[in-house]
N, C-alpha and C positions, 0 to 999 in steps of 0.2 A: 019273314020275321028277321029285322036285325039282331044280333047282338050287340048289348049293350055293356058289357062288360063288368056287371054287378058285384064280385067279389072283389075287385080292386074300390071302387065305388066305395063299400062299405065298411072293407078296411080303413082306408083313406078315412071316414066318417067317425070310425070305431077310435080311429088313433083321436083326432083331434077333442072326442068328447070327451077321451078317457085324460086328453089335458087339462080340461076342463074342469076336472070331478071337482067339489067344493063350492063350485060358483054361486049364486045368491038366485033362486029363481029361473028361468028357463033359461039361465044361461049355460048350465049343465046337463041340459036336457034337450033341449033344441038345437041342430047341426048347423041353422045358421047365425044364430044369436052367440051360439058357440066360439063359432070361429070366429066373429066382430069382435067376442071379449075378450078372444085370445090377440087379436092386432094389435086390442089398445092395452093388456098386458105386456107386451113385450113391447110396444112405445115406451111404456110407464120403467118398465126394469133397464132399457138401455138408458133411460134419462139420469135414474135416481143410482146408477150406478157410476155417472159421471159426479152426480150431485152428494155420494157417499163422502167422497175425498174432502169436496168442499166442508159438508157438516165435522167428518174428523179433525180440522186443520180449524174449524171453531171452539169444536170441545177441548183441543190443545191451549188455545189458547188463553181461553176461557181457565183451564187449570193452573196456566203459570201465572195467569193474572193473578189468581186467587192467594199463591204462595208468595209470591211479590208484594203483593198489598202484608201479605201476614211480618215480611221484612221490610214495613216500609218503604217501600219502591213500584212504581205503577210499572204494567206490562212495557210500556213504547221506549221509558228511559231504558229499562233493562234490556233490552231488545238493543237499542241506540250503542249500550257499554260494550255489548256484548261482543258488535260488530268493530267497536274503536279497539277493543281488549284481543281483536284476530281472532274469537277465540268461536269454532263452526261447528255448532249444534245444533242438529234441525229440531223443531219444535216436539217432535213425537218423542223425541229422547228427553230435552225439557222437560214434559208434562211429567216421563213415567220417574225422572228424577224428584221431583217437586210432592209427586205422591208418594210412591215409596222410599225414598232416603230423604228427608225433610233436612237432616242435620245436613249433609252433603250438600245439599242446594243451597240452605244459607249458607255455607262457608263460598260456594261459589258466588253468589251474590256480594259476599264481604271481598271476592276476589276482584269482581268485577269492579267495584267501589273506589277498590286501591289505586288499579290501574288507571281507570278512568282521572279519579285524583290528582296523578302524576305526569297526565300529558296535560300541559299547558296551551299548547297550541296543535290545533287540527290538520291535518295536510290536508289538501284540497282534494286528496284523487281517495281520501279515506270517508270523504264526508259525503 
C-alpha cells in the first residue's frame, strides 16, 4: 500500500473551501467547483481592480461637471481654462473642492474666467 499523503490533500481542500464560504450553491461545498469559482473570482478582482480607477476618474468628473454647469460653464471649457490659466489640479481634488467648498470653487471658476479673458492669443506649445 502507497501512501498517498491525505493530510496535506485535505488541508490543501479545507483551505480553498473555507475561501469559498458564501458561494451560491455547490460552489461552497464541492472542492472542485470550489476551486473554478475561486479562478474566476480572482480573474474578476484583478480586472475590476484596474477597472475601479477608471470608474473613480468617472464619478470625478461627473461631479465637477455638475458644479460647472451650476456656474454656468460645461466640464471640457473648464477643463480647457484651467490648463491655459497653468493652474494643475487633478480631478480628485476638483471633485472634493466642488463638493465640499461650493463657494471656493466658484470663485475658482470666476478665476479661471479672468484669466482665460485676458490672454488674447494662444501660444502654440500651450494649446
Amino acid at each position: 500500500m502507497r501512501a498517498k499523503n491525505t493530510p496535506v490533500t485535505r488541508k490543501r481542500r479545507k483551505k480553498t473551501l473555507k475561501k469559498a464560504e458564501g458561494y451560491f450553491g455547490s460552489k461552497h461545498k464541492l472542492f472542485k467547483t470550489a476551486k473554478e469559482q475561486l479562478m474566476n473570482s480572482y480573474k474578476y478582482a484583478y480586472r475590476d481592480r484596474r477597472n475601479k480607477k477608471r470608474d473613480f476618474r468617472k464619478i470625478w468628473i461627473l461631479k465637477i461637471n455638475n458644479a460647472c454647469r451650476v456656474n454656468n460653464l460645461t466640464y471640457s471649457k473648464f477643463i480647457r481654462m484651467l490648463k491655459l490659466a497653468h493652474i494643475k489640479m487633478n480631478r480628485k481634488s476638483l471633485a472634493e473642492l466642488s463638493i465640499n467648498e461650493p463657494n471656493i470653487f466658484s470663485k475658482l471658476i470666476l478665476n479661471v474666467k479672468e484669466n482665460y479673458s485676458n490672454i488674447k492669443e494662444f501660444p502654440k506649445s500651450v494649446i
